[in-house]
C-alpha positions as CSV (number, residue, x, y, z in Angstrom):
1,X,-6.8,-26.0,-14.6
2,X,-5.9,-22.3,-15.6
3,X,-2.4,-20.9,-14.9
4,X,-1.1,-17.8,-15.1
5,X,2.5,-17.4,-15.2
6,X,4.9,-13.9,-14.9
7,X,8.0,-13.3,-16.4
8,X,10.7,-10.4,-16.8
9,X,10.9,-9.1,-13.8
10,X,14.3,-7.7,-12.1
11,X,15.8,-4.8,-10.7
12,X,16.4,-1.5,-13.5
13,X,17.6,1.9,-12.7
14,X,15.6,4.8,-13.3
15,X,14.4,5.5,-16.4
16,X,14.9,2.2,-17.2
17,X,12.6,-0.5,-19.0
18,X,11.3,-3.8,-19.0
19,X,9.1,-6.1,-20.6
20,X,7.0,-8.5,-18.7
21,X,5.2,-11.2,-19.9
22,X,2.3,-13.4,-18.7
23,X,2.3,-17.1,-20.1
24,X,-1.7,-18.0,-20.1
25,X,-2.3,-22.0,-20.1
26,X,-5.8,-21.4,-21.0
27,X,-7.5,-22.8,-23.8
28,X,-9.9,-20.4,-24.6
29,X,-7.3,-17.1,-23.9
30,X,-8.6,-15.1,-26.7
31,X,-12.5,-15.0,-24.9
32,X,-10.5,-13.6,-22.1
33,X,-10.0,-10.0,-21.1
34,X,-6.2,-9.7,-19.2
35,X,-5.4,-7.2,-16.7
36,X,-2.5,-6.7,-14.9
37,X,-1.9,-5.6,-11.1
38,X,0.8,-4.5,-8.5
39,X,1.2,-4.4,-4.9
40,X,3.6,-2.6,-3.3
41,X,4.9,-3.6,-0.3
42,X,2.4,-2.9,2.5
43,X,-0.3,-1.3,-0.1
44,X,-3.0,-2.9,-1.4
45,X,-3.0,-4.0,-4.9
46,X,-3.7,-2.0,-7.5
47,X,-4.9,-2.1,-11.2
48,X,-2.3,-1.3,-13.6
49,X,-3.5,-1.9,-17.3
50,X,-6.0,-4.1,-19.0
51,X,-7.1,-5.2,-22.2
52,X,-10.1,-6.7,-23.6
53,X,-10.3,-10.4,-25.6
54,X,-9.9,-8.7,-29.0
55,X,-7.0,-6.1,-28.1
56,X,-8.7,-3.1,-29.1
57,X,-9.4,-1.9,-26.0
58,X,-6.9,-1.0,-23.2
59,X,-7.3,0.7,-19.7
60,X,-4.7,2.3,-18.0
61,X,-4.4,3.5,-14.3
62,X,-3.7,7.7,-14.8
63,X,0.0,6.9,-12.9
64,X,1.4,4.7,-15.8
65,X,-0.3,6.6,-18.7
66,X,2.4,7.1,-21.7
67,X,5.1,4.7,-20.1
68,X,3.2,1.4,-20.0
69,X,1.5,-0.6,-22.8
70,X,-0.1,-3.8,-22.4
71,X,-0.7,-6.0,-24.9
72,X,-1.7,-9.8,-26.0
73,X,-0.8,-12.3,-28.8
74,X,-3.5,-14.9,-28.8
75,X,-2.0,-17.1,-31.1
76,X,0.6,-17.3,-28.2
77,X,-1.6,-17.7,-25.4
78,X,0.3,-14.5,-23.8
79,X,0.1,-10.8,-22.1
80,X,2.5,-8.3,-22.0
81,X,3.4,-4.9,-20.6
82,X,5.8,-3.1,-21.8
83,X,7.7,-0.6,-19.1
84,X,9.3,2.5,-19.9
85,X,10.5,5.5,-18.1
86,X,10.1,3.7,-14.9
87,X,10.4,5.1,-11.6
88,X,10.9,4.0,-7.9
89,X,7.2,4.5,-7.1
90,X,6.9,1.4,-9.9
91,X,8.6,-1.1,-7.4
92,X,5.9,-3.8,-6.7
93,X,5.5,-7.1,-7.2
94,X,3.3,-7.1,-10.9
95,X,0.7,-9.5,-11.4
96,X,-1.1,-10.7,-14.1
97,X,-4.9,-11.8,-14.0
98,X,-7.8,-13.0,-16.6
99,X,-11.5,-12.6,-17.0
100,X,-14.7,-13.3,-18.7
101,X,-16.6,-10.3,-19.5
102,X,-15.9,-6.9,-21.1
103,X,-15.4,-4.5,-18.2
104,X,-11.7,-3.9,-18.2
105,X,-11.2,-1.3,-15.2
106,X,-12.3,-3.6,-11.9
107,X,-10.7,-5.4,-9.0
108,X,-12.8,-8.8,-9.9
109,X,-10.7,-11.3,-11.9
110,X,-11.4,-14.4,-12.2
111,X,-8.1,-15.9,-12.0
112,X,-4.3,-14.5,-10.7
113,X,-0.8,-15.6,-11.5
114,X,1.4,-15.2,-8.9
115,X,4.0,-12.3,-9.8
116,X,7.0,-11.2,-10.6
117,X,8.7,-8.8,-8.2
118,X,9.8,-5.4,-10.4
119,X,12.4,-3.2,-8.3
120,X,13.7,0.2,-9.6
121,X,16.3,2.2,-7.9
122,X,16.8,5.7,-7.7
């Protein structure tokens, strides 16, 4: 059974950061490419950043370009994105999400956590 479970979430001012993280209870994590998503309320999800198995490939969507980086440890079994310079337009609830194959920038993951809701005020 593969889960995927967010963390760090909350509500940051402008400008403000945060780190989420994406706890990954599968056993072959490192054969896995991660991704992470958001959906805003009444928009449909979105890709955010991804990265492949090995970590030396990332993908980011153009909007969080130079204030997001994503990120794994394998030998922790977990994802992260690091958030800076974030603002209101970021509010969404973030998801993370794993797959097998190398294509990083796709809709088509294989399996979804359920999210942690990121608010920023103005």
């Amino acid at each position: 059974q593969v889960q995927l479970v967010e963390s760090g979430g909350g509500l940051v001012e402008a400008g403000g950061s945060l780190r989420l993280s994406c706890a990954a209870s599968i056993r072959t994590f490192r054969t896995y490419a991660m991704g992470w998503f958001r959906q805003a309320a009444g928009e449909e999800r979105e890709i955010v950043a991804a990265i492949s198995w090995s970590g030396d490939n990332t993908y980011y969507a153009d909007s969080v370009k130079g204030r997001f980086t994503i990120s794994r440890g394998n030998a922790k079994n977990t994802l992260y994105l690091q958030m800076n310079s974030l603002k209101p337009e970021d509010t969404a609830v973030y998801l993370c999400a794993a797959r097998s194959g190398i294509t990083l920038a796709t809709m088509t993951y294989d399996y979804w956590g359920q999210g942690t809701q990121v608010t920023v005020s103005s």
